[in-house]
C-alpha positions as CSV (number, residue, x, y, z in Angstrom):
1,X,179.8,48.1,78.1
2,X,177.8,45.7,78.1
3,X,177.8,44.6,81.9
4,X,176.8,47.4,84.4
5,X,179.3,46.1,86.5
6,X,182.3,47.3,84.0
7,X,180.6,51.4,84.8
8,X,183.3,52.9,86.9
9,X,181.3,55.4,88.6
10,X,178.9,53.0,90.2
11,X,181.3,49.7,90.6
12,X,181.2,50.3,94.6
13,X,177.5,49.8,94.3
14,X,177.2,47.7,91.1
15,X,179.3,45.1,91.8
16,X,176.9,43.8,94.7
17,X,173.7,43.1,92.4
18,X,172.9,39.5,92.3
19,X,169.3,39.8,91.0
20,X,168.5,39.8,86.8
21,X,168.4,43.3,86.6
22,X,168.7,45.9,83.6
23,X,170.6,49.2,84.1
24,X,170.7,52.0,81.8
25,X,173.5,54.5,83.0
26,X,172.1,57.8,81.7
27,X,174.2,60.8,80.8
28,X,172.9,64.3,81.0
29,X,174.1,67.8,80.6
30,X,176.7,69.1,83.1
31,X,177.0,72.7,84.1
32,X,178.7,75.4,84.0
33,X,177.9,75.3,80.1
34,X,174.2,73.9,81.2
35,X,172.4,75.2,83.9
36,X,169.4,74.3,85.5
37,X,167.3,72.7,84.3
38,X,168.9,71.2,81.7
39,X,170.2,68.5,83.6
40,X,166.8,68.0,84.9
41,X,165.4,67.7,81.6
42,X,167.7,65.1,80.3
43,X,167.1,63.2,83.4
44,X,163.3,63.2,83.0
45,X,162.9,63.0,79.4
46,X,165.3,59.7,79.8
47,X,163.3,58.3,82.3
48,X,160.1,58.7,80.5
49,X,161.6,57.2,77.6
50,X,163.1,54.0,79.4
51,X,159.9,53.7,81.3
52,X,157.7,53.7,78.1
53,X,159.8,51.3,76.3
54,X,161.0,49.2,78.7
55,X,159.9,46.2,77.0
56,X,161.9,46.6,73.9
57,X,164.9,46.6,75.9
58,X,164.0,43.7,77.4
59,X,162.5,45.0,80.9
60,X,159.2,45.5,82.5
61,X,157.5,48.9,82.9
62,X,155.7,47.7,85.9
63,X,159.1,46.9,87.6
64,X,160.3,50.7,86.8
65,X,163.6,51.7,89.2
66,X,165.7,55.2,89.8
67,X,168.9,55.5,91.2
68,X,171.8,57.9,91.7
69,X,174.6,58.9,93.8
70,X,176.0,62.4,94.5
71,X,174.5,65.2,91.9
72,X,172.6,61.9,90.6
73,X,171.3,61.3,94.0
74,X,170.0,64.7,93.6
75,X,168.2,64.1,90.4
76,X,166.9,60.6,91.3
77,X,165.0,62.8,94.6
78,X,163.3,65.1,91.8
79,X,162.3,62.5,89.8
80,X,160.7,60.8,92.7
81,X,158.8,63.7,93.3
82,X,157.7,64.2,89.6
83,X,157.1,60.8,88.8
84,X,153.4,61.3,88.5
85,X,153.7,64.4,86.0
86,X,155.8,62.2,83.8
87,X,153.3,59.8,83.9
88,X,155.8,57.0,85.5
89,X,155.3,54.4,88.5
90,X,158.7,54.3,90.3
91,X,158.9,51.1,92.0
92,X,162.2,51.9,94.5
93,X,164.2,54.5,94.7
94,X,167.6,54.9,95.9
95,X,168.7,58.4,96.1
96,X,172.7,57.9,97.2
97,X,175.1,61.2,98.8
98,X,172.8,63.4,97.1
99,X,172.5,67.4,97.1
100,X,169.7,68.5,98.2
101,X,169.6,72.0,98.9
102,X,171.1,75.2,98.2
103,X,174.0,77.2,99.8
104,X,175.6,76.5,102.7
105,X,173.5,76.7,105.9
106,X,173.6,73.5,107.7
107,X,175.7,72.9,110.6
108,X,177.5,70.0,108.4
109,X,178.8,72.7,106.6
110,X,180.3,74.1,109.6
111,X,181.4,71.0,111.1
112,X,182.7,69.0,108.0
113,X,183.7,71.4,105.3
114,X,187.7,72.1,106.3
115,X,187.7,67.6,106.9
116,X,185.5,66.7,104.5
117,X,185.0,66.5,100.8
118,X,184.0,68.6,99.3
119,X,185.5,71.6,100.4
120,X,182.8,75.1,101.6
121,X,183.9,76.7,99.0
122,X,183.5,74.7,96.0
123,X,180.4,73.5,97.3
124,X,179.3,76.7,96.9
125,X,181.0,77.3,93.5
126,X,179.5,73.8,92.4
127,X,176.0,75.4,93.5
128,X,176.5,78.8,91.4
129,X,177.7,76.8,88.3
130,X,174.1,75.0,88.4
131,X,171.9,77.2,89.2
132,X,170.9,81.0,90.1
133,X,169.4,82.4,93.2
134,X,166.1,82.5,92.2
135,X,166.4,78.7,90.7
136,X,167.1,77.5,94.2
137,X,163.5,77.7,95.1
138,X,162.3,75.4,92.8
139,X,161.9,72.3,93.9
140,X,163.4,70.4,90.9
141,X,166.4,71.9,91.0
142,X,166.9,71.6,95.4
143,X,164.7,68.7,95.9
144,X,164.5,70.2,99.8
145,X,162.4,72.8,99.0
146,X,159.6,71.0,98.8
147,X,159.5,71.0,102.8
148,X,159.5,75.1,102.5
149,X,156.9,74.7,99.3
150,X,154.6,73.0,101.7
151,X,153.3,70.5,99.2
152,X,154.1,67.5,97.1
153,X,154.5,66.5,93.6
154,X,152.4,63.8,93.7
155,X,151.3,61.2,96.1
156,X,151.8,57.2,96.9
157,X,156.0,58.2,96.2
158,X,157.7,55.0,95.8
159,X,160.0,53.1,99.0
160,X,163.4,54.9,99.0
161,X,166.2,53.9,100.1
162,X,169.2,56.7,101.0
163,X,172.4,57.5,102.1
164,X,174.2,60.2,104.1
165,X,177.3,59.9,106.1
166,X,178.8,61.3,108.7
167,X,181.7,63.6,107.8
168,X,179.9,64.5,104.3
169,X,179.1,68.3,104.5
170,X,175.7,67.5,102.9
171,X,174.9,65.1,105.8
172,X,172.7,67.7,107.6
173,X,170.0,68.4,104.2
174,X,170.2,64.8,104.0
175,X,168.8,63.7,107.0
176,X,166.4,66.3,106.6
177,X,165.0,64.9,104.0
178,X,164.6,61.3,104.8
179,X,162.9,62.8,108.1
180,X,160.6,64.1,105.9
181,X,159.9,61.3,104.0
182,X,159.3,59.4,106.7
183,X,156.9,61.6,108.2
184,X,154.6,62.1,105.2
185,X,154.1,58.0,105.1
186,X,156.9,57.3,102.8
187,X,159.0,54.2,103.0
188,X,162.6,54.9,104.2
189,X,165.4,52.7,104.1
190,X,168.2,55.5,105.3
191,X,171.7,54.9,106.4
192,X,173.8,57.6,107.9
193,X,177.5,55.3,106.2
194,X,181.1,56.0,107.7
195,X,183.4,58.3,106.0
196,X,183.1,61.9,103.7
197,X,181.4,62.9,100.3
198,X,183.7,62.1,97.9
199,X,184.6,58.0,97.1
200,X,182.8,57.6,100.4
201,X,180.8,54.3,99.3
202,X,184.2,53.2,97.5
203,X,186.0,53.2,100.7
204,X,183.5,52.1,102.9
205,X,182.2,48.6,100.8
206,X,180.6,47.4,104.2
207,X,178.2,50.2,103.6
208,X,178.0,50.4,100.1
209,X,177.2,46.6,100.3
210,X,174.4,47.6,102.4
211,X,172.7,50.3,100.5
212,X,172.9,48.3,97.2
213,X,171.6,45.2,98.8
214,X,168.6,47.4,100.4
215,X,168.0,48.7,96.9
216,X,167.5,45.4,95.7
217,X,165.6,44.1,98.0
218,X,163.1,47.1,97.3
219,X,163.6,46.2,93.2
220,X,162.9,42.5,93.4
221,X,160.6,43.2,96.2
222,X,158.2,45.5,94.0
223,X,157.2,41.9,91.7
224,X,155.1,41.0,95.1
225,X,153.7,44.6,95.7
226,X,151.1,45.4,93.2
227,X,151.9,43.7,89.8
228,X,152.1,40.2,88.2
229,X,154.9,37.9,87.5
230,X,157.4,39.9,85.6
231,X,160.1,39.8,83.3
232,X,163.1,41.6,84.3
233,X,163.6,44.7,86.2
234,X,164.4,47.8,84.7
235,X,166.6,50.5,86.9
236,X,167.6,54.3,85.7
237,X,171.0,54.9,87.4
238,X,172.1,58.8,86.8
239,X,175.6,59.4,87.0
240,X,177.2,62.6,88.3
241,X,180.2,64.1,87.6
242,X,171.8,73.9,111.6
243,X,171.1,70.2,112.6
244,X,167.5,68.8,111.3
245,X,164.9,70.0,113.6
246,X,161.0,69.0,113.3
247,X,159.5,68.9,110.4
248,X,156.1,70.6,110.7
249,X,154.6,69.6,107.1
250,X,151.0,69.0,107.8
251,X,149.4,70.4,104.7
252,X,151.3,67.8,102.5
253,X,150.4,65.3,104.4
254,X,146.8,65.6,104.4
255,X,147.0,66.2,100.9
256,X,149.2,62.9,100.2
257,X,146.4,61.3,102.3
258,X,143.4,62.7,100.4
C-alpha cells in the first residue's frame, strides 16, 4: 500500500503520524522454519540497505529511524545496539512490547501468565521455536543480555522511546531494560501502558497515541540535533508476527563514556 496507514499491524500506532514521514514496513524470516539469526539478519541487512539509500527513496540518511512492536520491538533493541557495526546513525528509536530475554524467569511471568497474553507456555514454546539454549546468550538474539555481557555494542545509542504494560508477562525484562538505558546515559522515553501483550496498543489508543506521538517528537526532533535542514525522514518499522532490581553496569558505562 502505498500509505503506511493502510498496514494493519501497525494502524494503532500509524494512524497517529502527522509529520512527512517515510516508512518502510520490513518483512523478515519467521521461525520455526528460521531460527536465529535469521531474523536478525534480514532485519540488519534491511536497515543497512534503507539507510544507505535513503535518498533514492526519497528520505534522508541523516534522519535515519527504527521501530517495532512485539518480536519487532525485539529486533528494533538489537539493532540499536549494533547500529555502529552496521555502519548506521539511528536517530530515534522506538522499541514497542518487545521480547527481551529468554525463558521464563521474571516475576511477570508469575503474576501475568494465567491473565495475560501470551500464555507461560507458549511463551516458552515461541522462545524454543527461535532460538537454542546456547543462542540465548547472545545478545542479538535476547537484547537483555547485554546487562549480563557487561558491555555495549557501541556508544552515543540513539533516544528511545519504549513500552511495557502492566499485565504483559514481558513487563518485568522490559522495565529492566529501559532502567538500563537510562542508567548508561541513554535517552528514555518509557511508558509502562494499561492492558496485556497481545492487541494491547490496539485497545488502549490513549496510550498508543502517546508512544507514537513520543516517537515523533524524537523523529522530527533529530533535524535540530546534529544535522542540517533535511528532506524527509526515513523510519524502519519491523513487523512481527523476579521484579527489576539495580542495575550494577559500571564497566559499560565507563566504556560508553570513554
Amino acid at each position: 500500500s502505498g500509505d503506511a496507514r493502510d498496514l494493519t499491524l501497525h494502524a494503532a500506532l500509524l494512524r497517529w503520524l502527522e509529520s512527512s514521514v517515510i516508512v518502510a514496513s520490513v518483512q523478515y524470516r519467521l521461525s520455526p522454519e528460521w531460527k536465529f539469526p535469521a531474523a536478525v539478519d534480514d532485519a540488519m541487512t534491511a536497515a543497512t540497505w534503507l539507510f544507505r539509500n535513503a535518498e533514492k527513496v526519497g528520505g534522508d540518511p541523516e534522519n535515519f529511524s527504527v521501530a517495532g512492536y512485539d518480536a519487532g520491538g525485539t529486533l528494533a533493541a538489537v539493532l540499536h545496539q549494533q547500529a555502529y557495526k552496521l555502519g548506521i546513525e539511528i536517530k530515534a528509536t522506538a522499541i514497542f512490547a518487545p521480547l527481551l530475554r529468554f525463558g521464563a524467569t521474571t516475576r511477570s511471568y508469575i503474576d501475568f501468565s494465567a491473565t495475560g497474553a501470551p500464555p507461560f507456555d507458549l511463551s516458552l514454546w515461541r522462545w524454543r521455536c527461535y532460538c537454542t539454549d546456547e543462542d540465548a546468550w547472545d545478545p542479538k538474539c535476547c537484547p537483555l543480555e547485554i546487562i549480563e555481557h557487561k558491555s555495549l555494542h557501541g556508544c552515543n545509542l540513539s533516544p528511545v522511546v519504549m513500552t511495557t504494560h502492566r499485565y504483559d508477562p514481558f513487563r518485568d525484562e522490559g522495565l529492566r531494560y529501559a532502567q538500563f538505558l537510562s542508567h548508561i546515559g541513554v535517552e528514555v522515553e518509557h511508558m509502562d501502558l494499561r492492558g496485556s501483550h497481545t492487541f494491547a496498543l490496539i485497545a488502549d489508543t490513549h496510550g498508543a497515541k502517546r508512544a507514537a506521538k513520543h516517537f515523533e517528537t524524537l523523529v522530527v526532533g533529530a533535524k535540530n540535533r546534529e544535522t542540517p535542514q533535511v528532506k524527509n525522514e526515513t523510519t524502519a518499522s519491523l513487523q512481527s508476527s523476579a521484579h527489576p532490581g539495580p542495575i550494577d553496569d559500571t564497566k559499560a558505562a565507563k566504556a560508553c563514556k570513554s
